[in-house]
SEPAVO-380373 format. One record per residue: x, y, z of N, C-alpha, C in turn; residue in three letters; residue number from 0. Coordinates in nm, 3 decimals. Example, Ala and Ser with C-alpha at 12.3 -4.5 7.8 and 13.67 -1.06 7.14 Angstrom:
<nodes>
node nx 1.319&ny -0.569&nz 0.780&cax 1.230&cay -0.450&caz 0.780&cx 1.320&cy -0.330&cz 0.780&res ALA&n 0;
node nx 1.285&ny -0.225&nz 0.708&cax 1.367&cay -0.106&caz 0.714&cx 1.290&cy 0.003&cz 0.787&res SER&n 1;
</nodes>
This chain:
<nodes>
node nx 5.733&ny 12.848&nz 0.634&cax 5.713&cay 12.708&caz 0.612&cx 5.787&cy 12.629&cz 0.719&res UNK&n 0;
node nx 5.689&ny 12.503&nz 0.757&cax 5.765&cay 12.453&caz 0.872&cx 5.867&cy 12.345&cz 0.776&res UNK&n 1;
node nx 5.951&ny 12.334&nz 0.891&cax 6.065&cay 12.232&caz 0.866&cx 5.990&cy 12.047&cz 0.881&res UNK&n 2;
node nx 6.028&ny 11.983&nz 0.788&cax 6.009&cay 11.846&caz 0.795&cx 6.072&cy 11.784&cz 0.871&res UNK&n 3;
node nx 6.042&ny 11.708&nz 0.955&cax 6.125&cay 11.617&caz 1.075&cx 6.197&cy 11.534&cz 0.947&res UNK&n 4;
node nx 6.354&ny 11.472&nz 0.996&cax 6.419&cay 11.388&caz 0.939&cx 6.367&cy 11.265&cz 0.960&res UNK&n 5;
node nx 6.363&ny 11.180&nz 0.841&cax 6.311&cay 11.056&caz 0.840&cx 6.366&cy 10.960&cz 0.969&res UNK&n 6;
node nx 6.284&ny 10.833&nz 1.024&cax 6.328&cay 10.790&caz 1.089&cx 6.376&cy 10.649&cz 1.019&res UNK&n 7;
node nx 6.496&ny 10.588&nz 1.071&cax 6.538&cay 10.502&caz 1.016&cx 6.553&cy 10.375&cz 1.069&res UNK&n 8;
node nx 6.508&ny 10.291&nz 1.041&cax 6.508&cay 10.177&caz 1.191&cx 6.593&cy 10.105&cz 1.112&res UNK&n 9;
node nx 6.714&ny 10.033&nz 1.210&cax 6.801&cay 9.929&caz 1.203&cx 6.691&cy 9.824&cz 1.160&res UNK&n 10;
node nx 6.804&ny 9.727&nz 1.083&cax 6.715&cay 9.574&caz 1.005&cx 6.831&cy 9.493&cz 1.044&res UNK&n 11;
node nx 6.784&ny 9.365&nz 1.112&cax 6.909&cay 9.227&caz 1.130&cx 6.931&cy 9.185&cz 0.980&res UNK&n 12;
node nx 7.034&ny 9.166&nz 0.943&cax 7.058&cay 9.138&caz 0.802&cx 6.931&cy 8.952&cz 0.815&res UNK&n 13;
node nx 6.903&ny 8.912&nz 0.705&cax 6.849&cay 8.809&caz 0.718&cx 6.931&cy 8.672&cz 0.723&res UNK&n 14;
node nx 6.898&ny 8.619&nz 0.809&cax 7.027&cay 8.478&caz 0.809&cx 7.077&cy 8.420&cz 0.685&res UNK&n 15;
node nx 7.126&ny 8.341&nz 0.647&cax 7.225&cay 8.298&caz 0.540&cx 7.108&cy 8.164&cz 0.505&res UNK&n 16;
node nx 7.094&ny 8.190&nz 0.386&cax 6.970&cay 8.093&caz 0.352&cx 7.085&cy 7.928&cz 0.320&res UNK&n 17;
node nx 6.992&ny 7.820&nz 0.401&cax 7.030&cay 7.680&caz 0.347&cx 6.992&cy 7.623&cz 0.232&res UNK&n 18;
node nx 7.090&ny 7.565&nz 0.173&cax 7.089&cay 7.469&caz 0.065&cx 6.901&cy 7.360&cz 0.085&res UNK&n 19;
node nx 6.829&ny 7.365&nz -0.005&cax 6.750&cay 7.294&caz 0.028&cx 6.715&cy 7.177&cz 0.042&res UNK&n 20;
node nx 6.870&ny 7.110&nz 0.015&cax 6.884&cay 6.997&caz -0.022&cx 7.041&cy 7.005&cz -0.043&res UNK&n 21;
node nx 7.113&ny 6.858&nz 0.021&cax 7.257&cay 6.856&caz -0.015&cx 7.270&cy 6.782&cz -0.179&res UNK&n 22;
node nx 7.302&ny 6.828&nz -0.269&cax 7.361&cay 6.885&caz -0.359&cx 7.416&cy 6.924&cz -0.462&res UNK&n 23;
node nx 7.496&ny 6.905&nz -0.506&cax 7.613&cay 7.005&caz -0.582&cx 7.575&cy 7.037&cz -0.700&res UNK&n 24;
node nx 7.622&ny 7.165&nz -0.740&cax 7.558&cay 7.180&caz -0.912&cx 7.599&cy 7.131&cz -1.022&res UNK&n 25;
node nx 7.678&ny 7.029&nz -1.028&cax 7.747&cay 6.925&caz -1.060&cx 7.602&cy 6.833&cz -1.105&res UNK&n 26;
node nx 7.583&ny 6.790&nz -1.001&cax 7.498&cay 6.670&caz -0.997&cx 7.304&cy 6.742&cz -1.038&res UNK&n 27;
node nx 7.340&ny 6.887&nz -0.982&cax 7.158&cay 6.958&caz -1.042&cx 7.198&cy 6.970&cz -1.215&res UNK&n 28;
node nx 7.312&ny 6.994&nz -1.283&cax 7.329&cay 6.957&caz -1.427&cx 7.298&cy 6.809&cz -1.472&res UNK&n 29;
node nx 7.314&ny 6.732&nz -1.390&cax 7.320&cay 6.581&caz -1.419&cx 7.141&cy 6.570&cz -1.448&res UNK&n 30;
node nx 7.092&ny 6.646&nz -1.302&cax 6.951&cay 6.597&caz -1.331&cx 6.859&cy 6.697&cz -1.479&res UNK&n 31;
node nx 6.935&ny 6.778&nz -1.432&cax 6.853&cay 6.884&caz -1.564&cx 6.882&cy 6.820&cz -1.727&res UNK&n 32;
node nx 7.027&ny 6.754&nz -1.708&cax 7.058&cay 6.679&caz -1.905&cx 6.950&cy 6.580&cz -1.861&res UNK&n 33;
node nx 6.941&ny 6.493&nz -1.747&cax 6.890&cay 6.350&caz -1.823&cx 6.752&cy 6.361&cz -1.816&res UNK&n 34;
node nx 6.649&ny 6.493&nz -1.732&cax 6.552&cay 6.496&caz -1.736&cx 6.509&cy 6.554&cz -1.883&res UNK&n 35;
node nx 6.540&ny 6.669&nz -1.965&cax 6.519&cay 6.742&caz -2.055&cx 6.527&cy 6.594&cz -2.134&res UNK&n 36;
node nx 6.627&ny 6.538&nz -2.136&cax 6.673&cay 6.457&caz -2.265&cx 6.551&cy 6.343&cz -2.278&res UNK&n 37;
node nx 6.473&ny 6.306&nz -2.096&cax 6.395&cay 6.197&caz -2.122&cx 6.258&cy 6.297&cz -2.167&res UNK&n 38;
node nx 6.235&ny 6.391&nz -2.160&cax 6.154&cay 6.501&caz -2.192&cx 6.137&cy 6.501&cz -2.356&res UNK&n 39;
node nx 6.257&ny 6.489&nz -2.420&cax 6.284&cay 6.492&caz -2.606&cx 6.196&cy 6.359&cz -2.667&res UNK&n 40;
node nx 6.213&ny 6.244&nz -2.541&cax 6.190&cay 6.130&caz -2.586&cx 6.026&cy 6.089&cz -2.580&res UNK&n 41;
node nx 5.924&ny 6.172&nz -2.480&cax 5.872&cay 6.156&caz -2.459&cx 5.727&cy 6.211&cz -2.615&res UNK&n 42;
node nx 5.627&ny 6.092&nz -2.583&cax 5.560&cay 6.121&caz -2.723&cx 5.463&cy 6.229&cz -2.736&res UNK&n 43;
node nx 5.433&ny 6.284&nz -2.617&cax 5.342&cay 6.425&caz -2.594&cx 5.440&cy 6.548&cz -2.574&res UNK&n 44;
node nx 5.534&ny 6.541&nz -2.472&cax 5.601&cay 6.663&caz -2.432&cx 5.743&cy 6.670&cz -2.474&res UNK&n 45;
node nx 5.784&ny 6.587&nz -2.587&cax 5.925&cay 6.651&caz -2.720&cx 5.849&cy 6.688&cz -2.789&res UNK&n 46;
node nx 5.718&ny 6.677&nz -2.838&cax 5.703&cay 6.762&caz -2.975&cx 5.675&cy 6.911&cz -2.926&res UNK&n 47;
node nx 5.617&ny 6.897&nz -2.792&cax 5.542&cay 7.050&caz -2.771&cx 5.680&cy 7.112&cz -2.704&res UNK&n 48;
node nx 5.738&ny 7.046&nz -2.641&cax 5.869&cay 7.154&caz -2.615&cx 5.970&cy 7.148&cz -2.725&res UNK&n 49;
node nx 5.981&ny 7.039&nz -2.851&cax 6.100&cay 7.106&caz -2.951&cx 6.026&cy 7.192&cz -3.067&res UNK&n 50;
node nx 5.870&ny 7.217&nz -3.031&cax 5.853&cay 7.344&caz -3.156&cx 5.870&cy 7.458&cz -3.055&res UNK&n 51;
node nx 5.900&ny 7.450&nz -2.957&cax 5.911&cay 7.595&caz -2.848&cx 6.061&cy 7.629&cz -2.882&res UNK&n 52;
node nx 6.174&ny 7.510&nz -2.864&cax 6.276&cay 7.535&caz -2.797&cx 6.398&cy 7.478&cz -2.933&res UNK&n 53;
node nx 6.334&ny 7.418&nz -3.056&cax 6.408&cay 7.390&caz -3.163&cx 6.511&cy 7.505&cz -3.221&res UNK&n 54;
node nx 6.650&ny 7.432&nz -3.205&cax 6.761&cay 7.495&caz -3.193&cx 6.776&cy 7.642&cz -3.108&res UNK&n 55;
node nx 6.762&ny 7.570&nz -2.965&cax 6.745&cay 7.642&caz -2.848&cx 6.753&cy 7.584&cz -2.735&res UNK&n 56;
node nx 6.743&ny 7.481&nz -2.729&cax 6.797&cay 7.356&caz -2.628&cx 6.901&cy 7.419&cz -2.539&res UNK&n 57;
node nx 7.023&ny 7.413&nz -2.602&cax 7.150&cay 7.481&caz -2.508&cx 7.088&cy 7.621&cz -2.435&res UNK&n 58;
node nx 7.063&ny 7.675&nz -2.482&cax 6.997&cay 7.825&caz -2.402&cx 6.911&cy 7.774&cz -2.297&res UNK&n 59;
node nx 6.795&ny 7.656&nz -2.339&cax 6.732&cay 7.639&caz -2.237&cx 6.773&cy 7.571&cz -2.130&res UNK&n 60;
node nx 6.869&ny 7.465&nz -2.143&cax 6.919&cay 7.390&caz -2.064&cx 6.991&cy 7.440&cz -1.957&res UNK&n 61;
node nx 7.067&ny 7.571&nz -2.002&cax 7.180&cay 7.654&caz -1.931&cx 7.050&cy 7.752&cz -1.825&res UNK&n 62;
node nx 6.987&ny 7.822&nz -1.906&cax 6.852&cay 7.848&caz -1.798&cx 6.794&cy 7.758&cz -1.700&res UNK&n 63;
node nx 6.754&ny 7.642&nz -1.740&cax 6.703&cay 7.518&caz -1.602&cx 6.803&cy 7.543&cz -1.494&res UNK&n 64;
node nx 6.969&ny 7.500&nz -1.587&cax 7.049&cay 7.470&caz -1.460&cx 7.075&cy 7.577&cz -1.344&res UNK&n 65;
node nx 7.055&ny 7.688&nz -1.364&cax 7.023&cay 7.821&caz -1.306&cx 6.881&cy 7.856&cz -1.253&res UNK&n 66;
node nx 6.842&ny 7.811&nz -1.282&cax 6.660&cay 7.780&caz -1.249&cx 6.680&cy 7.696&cz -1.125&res UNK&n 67;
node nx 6.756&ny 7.597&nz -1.146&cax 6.712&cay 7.498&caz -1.034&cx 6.849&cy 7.484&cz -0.904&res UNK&n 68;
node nx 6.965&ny 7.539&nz -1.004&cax 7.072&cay 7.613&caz -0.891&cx 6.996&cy 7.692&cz -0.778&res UNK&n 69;
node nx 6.927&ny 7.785&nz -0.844&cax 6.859&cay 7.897&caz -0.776&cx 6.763&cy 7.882&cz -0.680&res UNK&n 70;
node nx 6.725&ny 7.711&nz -0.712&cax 6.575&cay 7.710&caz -0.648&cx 6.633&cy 7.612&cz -0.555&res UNK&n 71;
node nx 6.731&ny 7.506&nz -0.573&cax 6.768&cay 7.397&caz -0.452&cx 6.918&cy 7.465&cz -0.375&res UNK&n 72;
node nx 6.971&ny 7.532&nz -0.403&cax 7.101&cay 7.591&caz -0.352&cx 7.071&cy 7.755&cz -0.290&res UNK&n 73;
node nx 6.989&ny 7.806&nz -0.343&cax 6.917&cay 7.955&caz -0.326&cx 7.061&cy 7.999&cz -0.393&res UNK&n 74;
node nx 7.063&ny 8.004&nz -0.478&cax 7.226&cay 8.069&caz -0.559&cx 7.176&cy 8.219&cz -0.622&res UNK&n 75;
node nx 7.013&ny 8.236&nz -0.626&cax 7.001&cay 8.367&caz -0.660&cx 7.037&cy 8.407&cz -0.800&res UNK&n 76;
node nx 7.089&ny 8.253&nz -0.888&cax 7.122&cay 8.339&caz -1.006&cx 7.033&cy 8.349&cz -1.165&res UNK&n 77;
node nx 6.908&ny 8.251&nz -1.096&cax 6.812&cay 8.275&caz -1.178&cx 6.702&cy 8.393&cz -1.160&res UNK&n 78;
node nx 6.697&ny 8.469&nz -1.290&cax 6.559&cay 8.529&caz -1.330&cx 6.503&cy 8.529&cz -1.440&res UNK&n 79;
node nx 6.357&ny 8.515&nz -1.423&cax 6.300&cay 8.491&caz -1.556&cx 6.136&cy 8.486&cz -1.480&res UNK&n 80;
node nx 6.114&ny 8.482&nz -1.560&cax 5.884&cay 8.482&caz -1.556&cx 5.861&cy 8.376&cz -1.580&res UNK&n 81;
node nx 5.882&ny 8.246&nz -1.495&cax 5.798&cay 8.049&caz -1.565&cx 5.640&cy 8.091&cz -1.572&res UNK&n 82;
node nx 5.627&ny 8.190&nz -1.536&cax 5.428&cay 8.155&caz -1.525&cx 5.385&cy 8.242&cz -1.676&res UNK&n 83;
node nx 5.413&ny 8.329&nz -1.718&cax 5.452&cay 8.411&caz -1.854&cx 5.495&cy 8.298&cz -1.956&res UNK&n 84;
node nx 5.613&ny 8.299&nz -1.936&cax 5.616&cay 8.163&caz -2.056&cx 5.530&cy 8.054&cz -2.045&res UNK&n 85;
node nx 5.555&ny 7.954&nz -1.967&cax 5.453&cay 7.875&caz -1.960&cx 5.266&cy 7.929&cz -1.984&res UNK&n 86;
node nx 5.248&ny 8.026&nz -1.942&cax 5.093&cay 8.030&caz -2.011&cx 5.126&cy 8.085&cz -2.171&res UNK&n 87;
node nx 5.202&ny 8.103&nz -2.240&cax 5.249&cay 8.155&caz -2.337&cx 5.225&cy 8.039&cz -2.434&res UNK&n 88;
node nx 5.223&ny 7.966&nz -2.408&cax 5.226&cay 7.786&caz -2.478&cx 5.070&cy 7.719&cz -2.496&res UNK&n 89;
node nx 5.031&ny 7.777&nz -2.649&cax 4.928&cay 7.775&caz -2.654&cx 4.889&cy 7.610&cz -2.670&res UNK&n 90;
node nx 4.934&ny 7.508&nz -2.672&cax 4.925&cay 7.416&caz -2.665&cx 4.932&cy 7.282&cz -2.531&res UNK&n 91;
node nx 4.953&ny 7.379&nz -2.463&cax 4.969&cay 7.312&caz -2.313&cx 4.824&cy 7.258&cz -2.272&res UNK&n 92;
node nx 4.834&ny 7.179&nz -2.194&cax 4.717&cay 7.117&caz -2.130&cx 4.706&cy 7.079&cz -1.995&res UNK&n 93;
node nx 4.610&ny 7.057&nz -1.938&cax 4.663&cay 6.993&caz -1.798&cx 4.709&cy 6.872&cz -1.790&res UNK&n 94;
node nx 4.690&ny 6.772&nz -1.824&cax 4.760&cay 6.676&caz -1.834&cx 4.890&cy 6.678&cz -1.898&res UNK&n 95;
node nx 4.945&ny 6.764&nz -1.938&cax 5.083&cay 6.806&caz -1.969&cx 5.189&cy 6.823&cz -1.823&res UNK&n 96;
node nx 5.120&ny 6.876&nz -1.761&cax 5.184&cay 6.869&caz -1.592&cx 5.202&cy 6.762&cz -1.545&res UNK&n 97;
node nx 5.085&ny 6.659&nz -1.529&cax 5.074&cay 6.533&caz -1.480&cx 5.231&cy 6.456&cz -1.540&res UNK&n 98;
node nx 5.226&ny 6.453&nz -1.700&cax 5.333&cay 6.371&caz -1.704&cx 5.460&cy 6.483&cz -1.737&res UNK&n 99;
node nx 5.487&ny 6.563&nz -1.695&cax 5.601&cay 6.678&caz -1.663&cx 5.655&cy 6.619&cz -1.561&res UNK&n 100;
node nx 5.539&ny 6.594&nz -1.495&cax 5.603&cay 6.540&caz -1.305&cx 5.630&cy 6.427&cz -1.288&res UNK&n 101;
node nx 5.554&ny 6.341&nz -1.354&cax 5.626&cay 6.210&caz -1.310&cx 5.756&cy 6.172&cz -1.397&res UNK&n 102;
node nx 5.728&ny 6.246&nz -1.514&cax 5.912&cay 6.196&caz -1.570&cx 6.037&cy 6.238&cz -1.433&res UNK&n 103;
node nx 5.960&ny 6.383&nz -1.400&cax 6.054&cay 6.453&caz -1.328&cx 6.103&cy 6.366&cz -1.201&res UNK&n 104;
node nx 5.972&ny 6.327&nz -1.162&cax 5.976&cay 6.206&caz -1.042&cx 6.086&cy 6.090&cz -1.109&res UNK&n 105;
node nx 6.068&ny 6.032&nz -1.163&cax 6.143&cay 5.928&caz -1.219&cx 6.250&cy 5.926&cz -1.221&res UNK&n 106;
node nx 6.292&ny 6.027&nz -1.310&cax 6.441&cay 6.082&caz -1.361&cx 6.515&cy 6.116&cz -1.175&res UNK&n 107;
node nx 6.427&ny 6.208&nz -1.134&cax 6.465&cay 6.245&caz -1.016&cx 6.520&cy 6.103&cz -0.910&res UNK&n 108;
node nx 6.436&ny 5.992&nz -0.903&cax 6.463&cay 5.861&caz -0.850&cx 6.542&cy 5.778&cz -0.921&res UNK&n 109;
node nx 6.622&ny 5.784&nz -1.044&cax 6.673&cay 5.717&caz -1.055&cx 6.834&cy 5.749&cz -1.053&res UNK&n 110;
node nx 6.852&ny 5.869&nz -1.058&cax 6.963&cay 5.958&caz -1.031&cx 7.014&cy 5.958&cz -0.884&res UNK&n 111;
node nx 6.930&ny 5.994&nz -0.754&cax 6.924&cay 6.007&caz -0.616&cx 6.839&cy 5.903&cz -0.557&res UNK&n 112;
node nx 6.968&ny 5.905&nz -0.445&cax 6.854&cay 5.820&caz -0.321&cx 6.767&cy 5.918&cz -0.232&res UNK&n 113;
node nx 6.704&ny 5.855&nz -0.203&cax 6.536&cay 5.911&caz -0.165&cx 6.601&cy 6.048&cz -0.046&res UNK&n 114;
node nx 6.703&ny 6.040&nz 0.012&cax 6.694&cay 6.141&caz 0.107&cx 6.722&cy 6.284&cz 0.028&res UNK&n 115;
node nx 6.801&ny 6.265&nz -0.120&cax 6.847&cay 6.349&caz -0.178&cx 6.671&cy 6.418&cz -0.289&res UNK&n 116;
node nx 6.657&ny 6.319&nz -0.322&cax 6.502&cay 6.260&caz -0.440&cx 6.409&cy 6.331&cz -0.377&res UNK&n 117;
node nx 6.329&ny 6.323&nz -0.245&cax 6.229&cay 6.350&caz -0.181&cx 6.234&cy 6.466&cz -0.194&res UNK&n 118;
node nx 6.337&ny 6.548&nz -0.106&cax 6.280&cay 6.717&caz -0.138&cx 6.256&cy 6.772&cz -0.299&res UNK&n 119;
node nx 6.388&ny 6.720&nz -0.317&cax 6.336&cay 6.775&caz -0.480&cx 6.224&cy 6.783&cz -0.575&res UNK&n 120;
node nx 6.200&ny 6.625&nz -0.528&cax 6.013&cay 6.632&caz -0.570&cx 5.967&cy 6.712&cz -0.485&res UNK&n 121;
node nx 5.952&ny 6.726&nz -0.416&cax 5.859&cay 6.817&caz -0.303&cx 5.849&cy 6.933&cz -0.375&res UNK&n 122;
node nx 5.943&ny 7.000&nz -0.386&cax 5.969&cay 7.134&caz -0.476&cx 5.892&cy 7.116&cz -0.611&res UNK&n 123;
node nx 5.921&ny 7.023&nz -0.641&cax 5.886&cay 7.018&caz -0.842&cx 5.776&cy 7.030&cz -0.813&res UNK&n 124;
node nx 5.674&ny 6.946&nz -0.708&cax 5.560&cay 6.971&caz -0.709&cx 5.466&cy 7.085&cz -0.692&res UNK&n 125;
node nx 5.538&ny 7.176&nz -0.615&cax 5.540&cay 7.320&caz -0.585&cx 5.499&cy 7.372&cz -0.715&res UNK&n 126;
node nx 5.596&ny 7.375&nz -0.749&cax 5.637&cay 7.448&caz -0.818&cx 5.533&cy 7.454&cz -0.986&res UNK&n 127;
node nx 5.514&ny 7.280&nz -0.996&cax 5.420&cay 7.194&caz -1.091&cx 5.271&cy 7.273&cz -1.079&res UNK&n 128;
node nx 5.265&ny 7.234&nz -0.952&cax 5.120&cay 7.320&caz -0.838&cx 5.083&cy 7.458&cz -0.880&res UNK&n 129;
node nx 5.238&ny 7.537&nz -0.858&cax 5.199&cay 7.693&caz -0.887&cx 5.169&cy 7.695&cz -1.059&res UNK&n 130;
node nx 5.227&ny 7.632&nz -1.146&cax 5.192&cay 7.700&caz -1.290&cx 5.084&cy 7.630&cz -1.355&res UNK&n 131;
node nx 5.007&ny 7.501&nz -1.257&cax 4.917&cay 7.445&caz -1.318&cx 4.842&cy 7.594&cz -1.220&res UNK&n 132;
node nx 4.802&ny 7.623&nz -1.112&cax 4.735&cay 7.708&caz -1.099&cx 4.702&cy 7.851&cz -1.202&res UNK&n 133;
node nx 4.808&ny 7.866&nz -1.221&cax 4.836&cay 7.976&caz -1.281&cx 4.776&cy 7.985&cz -1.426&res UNK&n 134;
node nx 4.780&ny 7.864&nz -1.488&cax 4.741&cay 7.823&caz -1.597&cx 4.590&cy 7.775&cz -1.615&res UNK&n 135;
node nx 4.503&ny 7.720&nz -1.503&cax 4.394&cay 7.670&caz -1.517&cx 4.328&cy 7.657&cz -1.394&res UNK&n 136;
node nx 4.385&ny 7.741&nz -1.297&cax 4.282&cay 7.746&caz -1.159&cx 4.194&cy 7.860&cz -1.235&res UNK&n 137;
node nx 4.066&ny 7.829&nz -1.100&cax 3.952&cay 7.959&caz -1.098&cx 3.932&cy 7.939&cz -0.953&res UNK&n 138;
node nx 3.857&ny 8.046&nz -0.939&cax 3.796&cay 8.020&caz -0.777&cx 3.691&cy 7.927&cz -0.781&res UNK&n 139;
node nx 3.672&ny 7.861&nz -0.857&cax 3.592&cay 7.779&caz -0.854&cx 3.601&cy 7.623&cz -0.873&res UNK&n 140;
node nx 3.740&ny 7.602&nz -0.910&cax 3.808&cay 7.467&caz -0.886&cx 3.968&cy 7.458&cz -0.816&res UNK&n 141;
node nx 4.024&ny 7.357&nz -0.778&cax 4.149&cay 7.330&caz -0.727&cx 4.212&cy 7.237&cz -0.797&res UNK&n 142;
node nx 4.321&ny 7.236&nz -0.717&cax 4.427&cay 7.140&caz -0.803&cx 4.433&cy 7.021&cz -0.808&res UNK&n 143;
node nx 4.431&ny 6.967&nz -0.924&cax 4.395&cay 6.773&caz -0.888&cx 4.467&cy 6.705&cz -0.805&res UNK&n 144;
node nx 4.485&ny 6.622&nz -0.754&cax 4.504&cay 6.567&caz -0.601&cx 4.677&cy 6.499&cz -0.668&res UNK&n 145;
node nx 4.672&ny 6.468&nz -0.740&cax 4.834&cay 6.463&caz -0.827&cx 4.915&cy 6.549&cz -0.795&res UNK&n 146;
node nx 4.871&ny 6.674&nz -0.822&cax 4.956&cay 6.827&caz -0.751&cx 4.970&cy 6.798&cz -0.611&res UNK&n 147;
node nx 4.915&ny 6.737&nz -0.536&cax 4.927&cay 6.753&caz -0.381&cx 5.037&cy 6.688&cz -0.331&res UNK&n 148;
</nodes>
């Protein structure tokens, strides 16, 4: 039997040190995650459908966002979890459930930050809004309403 050549191993540059996507602090991404959730409770379509999800579960979820969104504007790496799994999991969701997801988010987001801080963040939410409305109600045969864009 012949002998197997030893694997070859090629050197890798470690990957550069990922930037903050936005300056900051997780201080202030808690600030936005209480007052968005909280204007979220208040709201007359999306508190009822998120407190029969999340009734006496709030704190769990809240502590998840802030790690969610640590993870996603700081790259802190310390969120995991499936949003496209849960979220299609929610048999009551709609598309217009996104629409006003985002603009609270917009809102809350603008009234907290000035626009240099505000802008990316929306940018992201929208992303992000984008990917689970896809996920939830694309086909190859339609796209995303021009709101997502």
């Amino acid at each position: 039997m012949a002998e197997r050549p030893a694997p070859v191993t090629i050197p890798a540059r470690p990957a550069p040190p990922r930037r903050p996507a936005v300056e900051i602090s997780p201080r202030e991404i808690g600030l936005l995650v209480d007052r968005f959730y909280a204007n979220v409770r208040e709201d007359a379509r999306l508190g009822p459908l998120f407190e029969e999800r999340l009734s006496g579960k709030w704190d769990i979820h809240l502590e998840r966002m802030n790690r969610f969104w640590r993870s996603v504007l700081l790259h802190s790496g310390e969120y995991s979890g499936q949003p496209v799994v849960k979220h299609n999991g929610l048999p009551d969701l709609e598309e217009e459930d996104f629409r006003l997801w985002l603009k609270l988010f917009e809102s809350t987001t603008a009234e907290l930050f000035a626009p240099p801080t505000a802008e990316p963040i929306v940018v992201i939410a929208r992303r992000i809004a984008r990917s689970l409305w896809l996920a939830r109600f694309g086909t190859p045969f339609n796209r995303a309403p021009d709101w997502l864009n």
